[in-house]
C-alpha positions as a printed NumPy array, in Angstrom:
array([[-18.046,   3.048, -88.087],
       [-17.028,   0.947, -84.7  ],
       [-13.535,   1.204, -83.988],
       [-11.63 ,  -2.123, -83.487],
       [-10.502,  -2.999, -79.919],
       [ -7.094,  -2.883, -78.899],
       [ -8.385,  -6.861, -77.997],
       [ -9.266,  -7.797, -80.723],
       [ -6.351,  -6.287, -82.847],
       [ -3.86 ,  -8.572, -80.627],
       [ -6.072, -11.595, -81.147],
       [ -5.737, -11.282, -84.874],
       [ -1.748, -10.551, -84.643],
       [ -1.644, -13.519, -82.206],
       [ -3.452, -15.907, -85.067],
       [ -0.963, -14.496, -87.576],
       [  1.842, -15.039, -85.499],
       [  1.118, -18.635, -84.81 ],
       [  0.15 , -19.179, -88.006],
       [  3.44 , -18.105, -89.58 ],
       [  5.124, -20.333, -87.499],
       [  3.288, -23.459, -88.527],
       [  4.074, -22.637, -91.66 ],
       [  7.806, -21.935, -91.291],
       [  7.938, -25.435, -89.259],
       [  6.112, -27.383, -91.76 ],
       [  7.56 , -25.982, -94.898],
       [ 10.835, -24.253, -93.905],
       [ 11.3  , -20.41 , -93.975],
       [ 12.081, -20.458, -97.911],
       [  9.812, -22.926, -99.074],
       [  6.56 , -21.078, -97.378],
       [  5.363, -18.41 , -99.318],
       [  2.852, -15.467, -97.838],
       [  0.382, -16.99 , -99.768],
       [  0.902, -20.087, -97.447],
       [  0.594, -17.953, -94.6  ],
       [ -2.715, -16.465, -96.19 ],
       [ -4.081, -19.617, -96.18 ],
       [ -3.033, -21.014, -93.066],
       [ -4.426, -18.072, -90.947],
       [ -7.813, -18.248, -93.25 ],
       [ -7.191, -13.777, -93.757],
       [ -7.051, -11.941, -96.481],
       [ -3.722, -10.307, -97.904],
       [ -5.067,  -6.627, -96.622],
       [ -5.623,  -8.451, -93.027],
       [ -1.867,  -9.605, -92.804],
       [  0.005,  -7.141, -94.498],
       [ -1.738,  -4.549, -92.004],
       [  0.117,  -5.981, -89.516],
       [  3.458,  -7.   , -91.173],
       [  4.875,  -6.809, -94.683],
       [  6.161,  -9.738, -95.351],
       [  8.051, -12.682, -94.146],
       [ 11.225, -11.162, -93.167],
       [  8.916,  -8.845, -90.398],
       [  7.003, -12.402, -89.45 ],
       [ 10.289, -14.681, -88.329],
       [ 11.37 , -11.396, -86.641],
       [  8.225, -11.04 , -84.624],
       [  8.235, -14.798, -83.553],
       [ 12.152, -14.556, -82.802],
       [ 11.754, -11.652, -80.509],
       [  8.465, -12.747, -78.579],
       [ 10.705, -16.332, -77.854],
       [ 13.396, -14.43 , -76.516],
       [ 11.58 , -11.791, -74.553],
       [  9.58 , -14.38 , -72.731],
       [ 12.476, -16.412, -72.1  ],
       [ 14.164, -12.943, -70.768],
       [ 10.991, -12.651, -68.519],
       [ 10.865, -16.11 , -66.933],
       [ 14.847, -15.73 , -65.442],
       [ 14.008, -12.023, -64.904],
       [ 11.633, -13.181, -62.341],
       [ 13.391, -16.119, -61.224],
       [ 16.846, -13.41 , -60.445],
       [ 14.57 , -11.274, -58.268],
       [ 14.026, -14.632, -55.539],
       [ 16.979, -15.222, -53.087],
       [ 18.393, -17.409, -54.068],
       [ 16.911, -18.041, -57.562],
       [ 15.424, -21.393, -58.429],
       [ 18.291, -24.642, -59.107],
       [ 19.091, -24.624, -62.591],
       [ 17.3  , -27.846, -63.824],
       [ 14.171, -26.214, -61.993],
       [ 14.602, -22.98 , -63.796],
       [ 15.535, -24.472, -66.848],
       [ 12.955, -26.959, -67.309],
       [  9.745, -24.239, -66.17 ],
       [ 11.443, -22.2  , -69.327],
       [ 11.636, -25.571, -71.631],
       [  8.586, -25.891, -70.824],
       [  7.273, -22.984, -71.801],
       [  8.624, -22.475, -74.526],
       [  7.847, -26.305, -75.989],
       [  3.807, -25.407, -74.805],
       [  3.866, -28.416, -72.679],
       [  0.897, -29.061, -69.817],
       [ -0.538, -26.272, -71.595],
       [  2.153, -23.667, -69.954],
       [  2.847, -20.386, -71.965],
       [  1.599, -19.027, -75.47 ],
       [  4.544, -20.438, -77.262],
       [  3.892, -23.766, -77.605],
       [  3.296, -23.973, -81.527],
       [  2.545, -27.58 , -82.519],
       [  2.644, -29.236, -85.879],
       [  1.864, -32.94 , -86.237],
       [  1.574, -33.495, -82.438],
       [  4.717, -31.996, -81.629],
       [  6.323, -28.468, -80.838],
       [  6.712, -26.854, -83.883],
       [  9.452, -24.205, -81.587],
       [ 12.838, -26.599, -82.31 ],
       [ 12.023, -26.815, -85.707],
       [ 11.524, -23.052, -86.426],
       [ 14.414, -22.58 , -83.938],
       [ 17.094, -24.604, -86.436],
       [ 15.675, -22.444, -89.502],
       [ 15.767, -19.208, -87.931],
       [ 20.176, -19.697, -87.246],
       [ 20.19 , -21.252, -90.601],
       [ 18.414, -18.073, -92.086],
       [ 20.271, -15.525, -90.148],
       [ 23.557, -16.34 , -92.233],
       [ 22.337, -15.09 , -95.13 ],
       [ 19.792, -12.4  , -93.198],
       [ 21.51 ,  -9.284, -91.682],
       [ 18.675,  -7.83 , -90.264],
       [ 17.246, -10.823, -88.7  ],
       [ 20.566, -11.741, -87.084],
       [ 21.056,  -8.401, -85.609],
       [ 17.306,  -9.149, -83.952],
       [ 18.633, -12.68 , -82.6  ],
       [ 21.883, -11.172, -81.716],
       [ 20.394,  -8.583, -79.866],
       [ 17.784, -11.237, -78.321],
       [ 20.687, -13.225, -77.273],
       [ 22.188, -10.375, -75.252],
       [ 19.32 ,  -9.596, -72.931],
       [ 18.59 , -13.474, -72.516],
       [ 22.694, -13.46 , -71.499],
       [ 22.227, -10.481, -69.206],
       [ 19.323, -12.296, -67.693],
       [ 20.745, -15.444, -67.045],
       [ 23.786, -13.346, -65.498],
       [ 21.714, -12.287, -62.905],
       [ 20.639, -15.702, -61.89 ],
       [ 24.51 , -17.107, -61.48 ],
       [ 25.078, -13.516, -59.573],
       [ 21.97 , -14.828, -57.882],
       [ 23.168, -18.29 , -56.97 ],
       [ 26.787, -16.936, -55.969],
       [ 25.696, -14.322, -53.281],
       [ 23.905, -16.676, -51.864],
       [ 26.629, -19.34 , -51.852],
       [ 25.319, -22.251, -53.701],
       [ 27.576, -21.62 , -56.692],
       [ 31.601, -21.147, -56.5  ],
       [ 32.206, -17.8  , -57.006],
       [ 35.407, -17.786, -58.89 ],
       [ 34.37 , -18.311, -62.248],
       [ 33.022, -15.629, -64.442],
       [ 29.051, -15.13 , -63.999],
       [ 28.924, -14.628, -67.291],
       [ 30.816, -17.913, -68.478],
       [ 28.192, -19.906, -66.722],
       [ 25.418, -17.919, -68.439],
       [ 26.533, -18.583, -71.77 ],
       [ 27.239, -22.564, -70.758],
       [ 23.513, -23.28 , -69.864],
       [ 22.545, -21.024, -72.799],
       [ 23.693, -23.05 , -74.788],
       [ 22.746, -26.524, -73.012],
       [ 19.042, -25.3  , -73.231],
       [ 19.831, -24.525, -77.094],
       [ 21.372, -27.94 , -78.015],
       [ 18.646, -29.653, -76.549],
       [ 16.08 , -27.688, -78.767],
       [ 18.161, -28.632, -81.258],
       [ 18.222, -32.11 , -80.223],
       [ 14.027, -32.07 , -80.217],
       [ 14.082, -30.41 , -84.233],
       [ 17.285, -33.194, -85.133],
       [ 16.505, -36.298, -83.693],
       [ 12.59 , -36.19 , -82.49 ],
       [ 10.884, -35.037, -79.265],
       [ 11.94 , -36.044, -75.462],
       [ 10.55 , -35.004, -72.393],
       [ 11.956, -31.488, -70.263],
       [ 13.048, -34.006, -67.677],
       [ 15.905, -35.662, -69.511],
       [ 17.65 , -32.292, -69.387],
       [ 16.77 , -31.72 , -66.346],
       [ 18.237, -35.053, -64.842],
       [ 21.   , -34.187, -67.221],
       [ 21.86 , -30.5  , -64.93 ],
       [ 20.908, -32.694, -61.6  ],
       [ 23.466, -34.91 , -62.155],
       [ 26.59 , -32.55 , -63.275],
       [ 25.248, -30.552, -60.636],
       [ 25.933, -33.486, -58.075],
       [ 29.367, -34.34 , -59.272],
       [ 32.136, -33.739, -56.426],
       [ 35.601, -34.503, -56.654],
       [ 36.864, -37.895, -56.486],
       [ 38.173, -38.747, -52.665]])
């Protein structure tokens, strides 16, 4: 009997993964059964449950590939001196992450839009009720945080960023402006990367009043 290929074992993990999350956006997390996932990835029970055992292991496996590719993209951008302007680096990750101009494996659609926000709203609503999946988004959140670090550490050596505010402080500040506006796409309907980045161009452009 001919052994699978490593290949073609990520290619069918890959179809389950982005299948789950059409699901999850279409139907919310509760409302989609595995049956739903069944027949959204066109696989048999034996074919999905080889790979994860239920739903709780599926949201888990899309929340930590988000993160961990969002980790990645200011990874690299920490290691450049000095690292790319924050509405630069911000919108390559938004973008990215939303699967816009065909950039990056992440960008899960559903009715002609990124399916990511959505899924991104039900996966903090479901980790107040989930330990286990809140420990993965809490952990998640701590290397994206560390990551980001680098990048203000990044700017401040090189002396395009006051240095007298915590590194840290400023992480968790464009954290969470590249959250709310995720949130903003799932809430209120889609808008393009470059509001928020004209958004960070002009805050970063403010200088005190003469």
């Amino acid at each position: 009997m001919a052994r699978v290929s490593q290949e073609h074992l990520d290619a069918r993990r890959r179809q389950i993964l982005d299948g789950a999350a059409r699901s999850f956006a279409r139907n919310g997390f509760h409302a989609t059964s595995m049956q739903d996932v069944l027949k959204e990835v066109d696989l048999s029970a034996g074919a999905v449950y080889r790979y994860f055992s239920g739903k709780g292991e599926l949201i888990a496996a899309i929340v930590t590939e988000v993160l961990g590719s969002i980790r990645e993209a200011f990874e690299e951008a920490a290691r450049q001196t000095p690292p790319p302007p924050p509405d630069v680096l911000v919108g390559r990750v938004m973008t990215q992450v939303l699967g816009l101009e065909g950039a990056g494996r992440l960008g899960l659609t559903w009715e002609g839009e990124a399916s990511f926000p959505r899924l991104m709203v039900q996966v903090w609503t479901e980790t107040l009720r989930d330990g286990e999946l809140s420990r993965v988004l809490r952990e998640g959140f701590v290397t994206v945080r560390e990551a980001w670090v680098k990048v203000v550490e990044g700017y401040q050596e090189a002396g395009v960023m006051r240095a007298d505010i915590p590194a840290d402080h400023v992480a968790r500040t464009m954290i969470a402006a590249v959250q709310g506006f995720a949130a903003q796409q799932a809430l209120f309907g889609s808008a393009p990367v470059e509001v928020i980045q004209d958004g960070l161009r002009a805050l970063m452009s403010m200088q005190q009043p003469r």
